[in-house]
C-alpha positions, 0 to 999 in steps of 0.5 A: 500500500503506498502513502497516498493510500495511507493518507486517504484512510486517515481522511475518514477518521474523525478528527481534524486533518493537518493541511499544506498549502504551496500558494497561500500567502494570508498573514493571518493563517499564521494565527495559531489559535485559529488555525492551528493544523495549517502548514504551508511551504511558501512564507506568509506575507507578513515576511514579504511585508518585512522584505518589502520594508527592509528595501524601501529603508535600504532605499532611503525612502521614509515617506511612502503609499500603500496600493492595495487591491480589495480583498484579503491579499491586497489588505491583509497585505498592506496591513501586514506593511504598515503594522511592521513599519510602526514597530520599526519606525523610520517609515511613515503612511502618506496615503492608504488607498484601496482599489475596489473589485468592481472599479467605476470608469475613471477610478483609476485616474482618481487614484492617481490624481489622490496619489499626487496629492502627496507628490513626496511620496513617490514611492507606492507599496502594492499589494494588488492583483495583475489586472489591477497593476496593469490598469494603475500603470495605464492610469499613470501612463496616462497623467503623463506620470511616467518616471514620477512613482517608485514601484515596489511591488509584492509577489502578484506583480513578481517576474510577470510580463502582462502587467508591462506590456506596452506600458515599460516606460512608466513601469520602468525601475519598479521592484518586486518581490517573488519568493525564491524558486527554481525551475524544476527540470524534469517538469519540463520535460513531463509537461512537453511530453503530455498529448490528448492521448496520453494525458485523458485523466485530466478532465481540464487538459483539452481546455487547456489545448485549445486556449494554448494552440488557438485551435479548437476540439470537435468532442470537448467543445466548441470555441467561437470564432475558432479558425482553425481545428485541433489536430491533437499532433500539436506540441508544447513548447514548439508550437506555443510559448511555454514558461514553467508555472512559478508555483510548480517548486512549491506544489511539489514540496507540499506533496513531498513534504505531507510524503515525509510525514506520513512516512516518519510516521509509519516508520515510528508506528508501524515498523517492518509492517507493510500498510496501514497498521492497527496503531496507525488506525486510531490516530488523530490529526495532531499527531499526523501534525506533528510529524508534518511539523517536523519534515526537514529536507531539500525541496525541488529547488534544493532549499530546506523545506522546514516549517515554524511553530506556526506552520510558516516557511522560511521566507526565502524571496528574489528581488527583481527590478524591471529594467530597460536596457540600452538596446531598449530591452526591457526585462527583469533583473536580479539585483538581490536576495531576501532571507531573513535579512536584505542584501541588495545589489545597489549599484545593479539598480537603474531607474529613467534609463541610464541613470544610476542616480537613486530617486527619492521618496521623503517627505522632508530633506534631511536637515543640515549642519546646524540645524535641528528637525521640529517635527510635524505633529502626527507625521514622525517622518515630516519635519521643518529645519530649523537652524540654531542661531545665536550662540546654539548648536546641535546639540542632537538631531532634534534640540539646540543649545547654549553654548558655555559663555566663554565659547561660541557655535563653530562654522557648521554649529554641530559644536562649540569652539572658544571664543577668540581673546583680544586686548588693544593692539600697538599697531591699531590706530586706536592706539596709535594715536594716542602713543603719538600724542603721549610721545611728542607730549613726553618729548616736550615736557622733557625739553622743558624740564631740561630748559628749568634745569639748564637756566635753574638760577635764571629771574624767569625760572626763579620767579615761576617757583621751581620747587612747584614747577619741578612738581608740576612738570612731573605730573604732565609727564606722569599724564603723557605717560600713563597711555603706555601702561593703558594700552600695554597688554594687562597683565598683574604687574601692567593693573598694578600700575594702572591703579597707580598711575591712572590718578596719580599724574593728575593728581600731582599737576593740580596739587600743584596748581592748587597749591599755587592758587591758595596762595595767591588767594591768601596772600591777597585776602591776608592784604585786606587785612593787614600787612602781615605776611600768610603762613605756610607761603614758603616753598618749603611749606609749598612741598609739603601742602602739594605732596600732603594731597598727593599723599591723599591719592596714594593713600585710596590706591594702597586701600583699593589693593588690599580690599581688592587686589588686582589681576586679569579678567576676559570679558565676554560679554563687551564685545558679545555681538549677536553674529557670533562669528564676531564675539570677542573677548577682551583680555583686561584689568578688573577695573570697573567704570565705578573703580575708575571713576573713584581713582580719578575722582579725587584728582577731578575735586582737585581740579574743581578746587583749583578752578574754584581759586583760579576764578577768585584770583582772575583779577589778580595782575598777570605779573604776580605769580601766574594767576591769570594763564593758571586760570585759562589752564583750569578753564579749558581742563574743565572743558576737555573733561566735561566732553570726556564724561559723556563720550566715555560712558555713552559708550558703554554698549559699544562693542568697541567700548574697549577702544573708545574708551582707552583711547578717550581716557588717554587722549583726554589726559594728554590734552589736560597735560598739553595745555598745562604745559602750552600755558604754563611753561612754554611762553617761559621757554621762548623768552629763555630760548628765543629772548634771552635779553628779556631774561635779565632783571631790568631794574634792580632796587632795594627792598627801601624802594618798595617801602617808598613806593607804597609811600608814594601810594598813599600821598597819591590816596591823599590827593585823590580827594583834590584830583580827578579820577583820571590823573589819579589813575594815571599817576598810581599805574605809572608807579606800579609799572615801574614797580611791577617791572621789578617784582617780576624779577627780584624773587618771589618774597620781594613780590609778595611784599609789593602785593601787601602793599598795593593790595590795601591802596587798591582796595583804598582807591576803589572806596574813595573814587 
């Protein structure tokens, strides 16, 4: 008895009969629960849906639409797509559309006008039958669609030629998917050999004569429109195209595959006996199923044929890609292999003819360097790029963020670099000019002291005070000086000195000038009073009062250093531009506008003060101890420095604050130093250089003139009451140029003690005219 015989007995029991199916494909007959005695030898579509999916990631493809013929392949298969793709993720559904069974005219243009309605997605997933393929090619053709849409299609579009025909252009670069075969030989020399003679226990094999040859049979029926009759010599293969079936691997695997069950089986329970034994006569379908389960052998193609827990074949599929060659050929062609993993011939692959460039199916460009993706709600793969600006980077594919505040995005912000250091350079011409000035200002001041130093015991050089002068001069050179220390690269020695030198050269020059003015001022409100001389007018006392002030100066130095000693910073945020590609930050001293303000505000009350007495001594002649050129000196400091105040703190949110405010600073102190020596000390210099005749006392008397000469000033009070006011006027400024001549060269005592004298006869003549 032969298995087949076997297998018809056990079809008679009762009980459940184990199945093989070599074509169907449905994902959910591998639901075990539901349909537990099923096998098959071809893998379900849930593993054609996984290669589908594994081509368009390998493609690139993220955004893609799905086509699907009504009915349980068509959407079970799509289903099968879509659940697969939401667990991997990486894939998202433009459109889900359905191709109905009975199609009205012009579905098929309304399918492909829906599918440009998201042009993105060029890539279209199909799960339909051959007929349907056909008409949405034409469809296609017909919107002059052709090389827009990216074909990938399942097993029911394969190898096929008739969903192609006349239609290559459009289907042009498509992909499909066929599980793998091979053709089986020995069928085909089977099948070639079968006639109507020798082939009549198949009731549909004279049907299938006359739809193969054209031609029609007088005993199987009768075919319209016929010309021509069956003759029953015909041959296939040689008088018709023939091409093996693509099931025919899997139709013998199931048969061969149900063989090797039955015969494990009947080795097991009936061993050495011949038939149908007793112990396999009361069997049920779950052991039959069992062993069917179990097979494991090389099927016709000489592939394994296995099954799973469910009943499922390994999934073993060809990859196709209809290709049209350069002789206009069009054909399909093997560019890779699906088996539990993809491996594609990428470079195999062509598209419009000749191309190699691969198309894409995105719904959105991938973002560049610097840009973060803000993802469309509800759509993982659409997303808007949005560049990171200001002092962001990438930090990941979806965020930006702040760079630490000492560093900056680089050129293509996926990082973050330092931010550049700088300090004011010599070479500039912020600090150019400034050296320039403080250099002929140095220069100057130089030749001036070296001119007092030279003509030491000269009647001007005596007359000016040279102890003061000596002091004086010293703070207009510590002024030109000090723009060195303010542009020299800051360093703890550089600040160290800045904090020192800063105030300290103004405050020598006014100390000194104010020191002068409270004298004059003294001496000629002490005149109003009686002719007894001031104290501390002497040069001795003169020292001591302008180095006690500057004392005073170098006292809030020596405090601001042990509350707050001095180093380097960066300062990022002065020149932290919005672009930053020119953030910059600029090495300094920690000195703040307030500290500097404090530094230079006590030398700024100095100035004020000097001013103060420069005004109440404006009357004072010029000939007495420089009070008229100490007043305009004040007078035009004050204005350098008002014009100073609002240029250097309205600066302050310039992202060149660095340099305006440096150079600002130093030029306002070269100026305040330039005029004090222009008015002070070189008209001196050009009598002593130019006129030296006029630097010679061009009178000489005794101290008893002078006693004379305020005698003669009051006989001339005296008269003032019997005289005009002209002729007294004239005679008393007649005395005092004779007399003014003198005091202008005996020395500074001798002149003070004219002024006692004069000061109480003016104040007398005013009352009395």
């Amino acid at each position: 008895m032969c298995l087949w015989d076997l297998y018809d007995q056990i079809l008679y029991l009762r009980h459940p009969i184990p199945q093989i199916s070599y074509a169907s494909t449905a994902p959910e007959l591998s639901d075990n629960t539901r349909y537990d005695f099923f096998s098959r030898v071809v893998p379900p579509d849930s593993y054609q849906a996984q290669a589908m999916l594994d081509i368009v990631t390998a493609m690139g493809w993220n955004y893609v639409t799905t086509l699907a013929s009504e009915g349980n392949y068509g959407e079970s298969g799509v289903e099968a797509f879509v659940q697969i793709s939401r667990e991997m993720g990486g894939v998202c559904i433009a459109q889900s559309l359905k191709i109905p069974r009975e199609p009205r005219p012009g579905e098929f243009d309304k399918i492909i006008r829906r599918l440009l309605e998201t042009p993105h997605a060029r890539a279209i997933i199909m799960f339909a039958n051959e007929d349907d393929i056909r008409r949405v090619l034409d469809a296609a053709k017909r919107s002059n669609q052709t090389g827009h849409f990216l074909w990938v299609g399942s097993d029911s579009w394969g190898s096929k030629i008739s969903p192609v025909i006349q239609q290559e252009r459009v289907a042009e670069g498509a992909i499909t998917i066929l599980p793998k075969r091979a053709t089986v030989e020995a069928f085909d020399r089977y099948f070639r050999s079968r006639s109507l003679s020798n082939n009549r226990r198949n009731v549909w094999f004279a049907e299938f004569w006359e739809e193969n040859f054209g031609c029609k049979l007088g005993m199987h029926g009768k075919r319209p429109g016929s010309l021509k009759k069956c003759t029953g010599l015909e041959k296939v293969g040689r008088d018709s195209s023939y091409e093996q079936e693509g099931k025919v691997q899997f139709v013998m695997d199931a048969v061969y595959a149900m063989a090797h069950a039955l015969h494990r089986m009947h080795r097991d329970y009936c061993f050495g006996y011949p038939g149908l034994c007793p112990r396999m006569s009361n069997i049920n379908g779950k052991e039959l199923l069992g062993y069917v389960r179990h097979v494991n052998f090389n099927g016709s193609a000489g592939t394994p044929v296995v099954f799973n827990q469910n009943g499922d074949a390994p999934g073993r599929y060809d990859i196709f890609q209809y290709q049209i060659t350069n002789k206009s050929t069009a054909e399909y062609k093997v560019i890779g292999q699906w088996t539990n993993k993809l491996h594609l011939n990428v470079d195999a692959m062509r598209w419009r003819t000749g191309d190699p460039t691969l198309p894409v199916s995105v719904c959105s460009v991938p973002c560049q360097m610097g840009e973060r993706k803000k993802i469309v709600k509800g759509v993982p793969c659409c997303w808007h790029c949005e560049r990171c600006e200001g002092y962001h980077f990438q930090a990941s594919e979806f965020s930006c963020e702040l760079c630490p505040y000492e560093q900056r995005p680089d050129r293509n912000r996926t990082g973050c670099i330092p931010i550049p250091i700088i300090k004011l350079e010599w070479h500039s011409a912020w600090a150019a000019i400034p050296v320039f000035v403080a250099v002929l200002g140095i220069l100057a001041t130089s030749f001036v002291v070296v001119t007092f130093v030279r003509y030491n015991d000269t009647p001007i050089v005596r007359a000016s005070g040279r102890e003061m002068s000596y002091v004086l001069l010293t703070g207009i050179f510590l002024c030109y000086a000090i723009t060195f220390l303010m542009i020299a690269a800051p360093s703890l020695a550089i600040c160290s000195f800045r904090r020192v030198f800063l105030g300290l050269g103004m405050c020598f020059s006014y100390a000194a000038l104010l020191t002068k003015t409270n004298r004059i001022h003294r001496i000629f409100e002490q005149g109003k009073k009686s002719v007894a001389a001031p104290r501390f007018i002497s040069p001795a006392s003169q020292l001591v009062i302008t180095f006690s002030l500057i004392s005073v100066q170098l006292l809030g130095v020596f405090v601001w250093f042990a509350v707050d000693p001095p180093h380097t910073v960066v300062d990022y945020g002065e020149q932290r531009t919005s672009n930053p590609e020119k953030a910059r930050g600029v090495l300094k001293c920690d000195i703040s506008d307030l500290s500097l303000i404090c530094s230079l505000g006590y030398s700024i009350l100095l100035m004020v003060t000097c001013t103060v007495y420069a005004i109440k001594t404006r009357g004072v002649p010029e000939t007495f101890n420089e009070a008229k050129p100490i007043g305009f000196t004040m007078y035009t400091t004050c204005i350098i420095w008002l014009a100073f105040i609002p240029i250097f703190f309205g600066t302050a949110q310039s992202a060149e604050r660095m340099y305006i405010q440096t150079t600002t600073l130093t030029i306002s102190l070269s100026l305040s130093a330039s005029v004090s020596l222009g008015m002070l000390y070189m008209p001196k210099v050009y009598v002593i250089i130019l006129h030296p005749e006029q630097n010679v006392p061009k009178r000489k008397r005794s101290f008893k003139a002078i006693v004379t000469a305020a005698t003669m000033s009051g006989n001339l009070v005296q008269k003032g009451s019997d005289r005009p006011n002209g002729e007294v006027k004239t005679e008393l400024c007649e005395s005092m140029e004779t007399n003014s001549e003198y005091f202008s060269h005996v020395g500074q005592n001798s002149a003070l003690l004219a002024l006692f004298i004069y000061k109480p006869f003016k104040t007398h003549l005013t009352l009395t005219t």
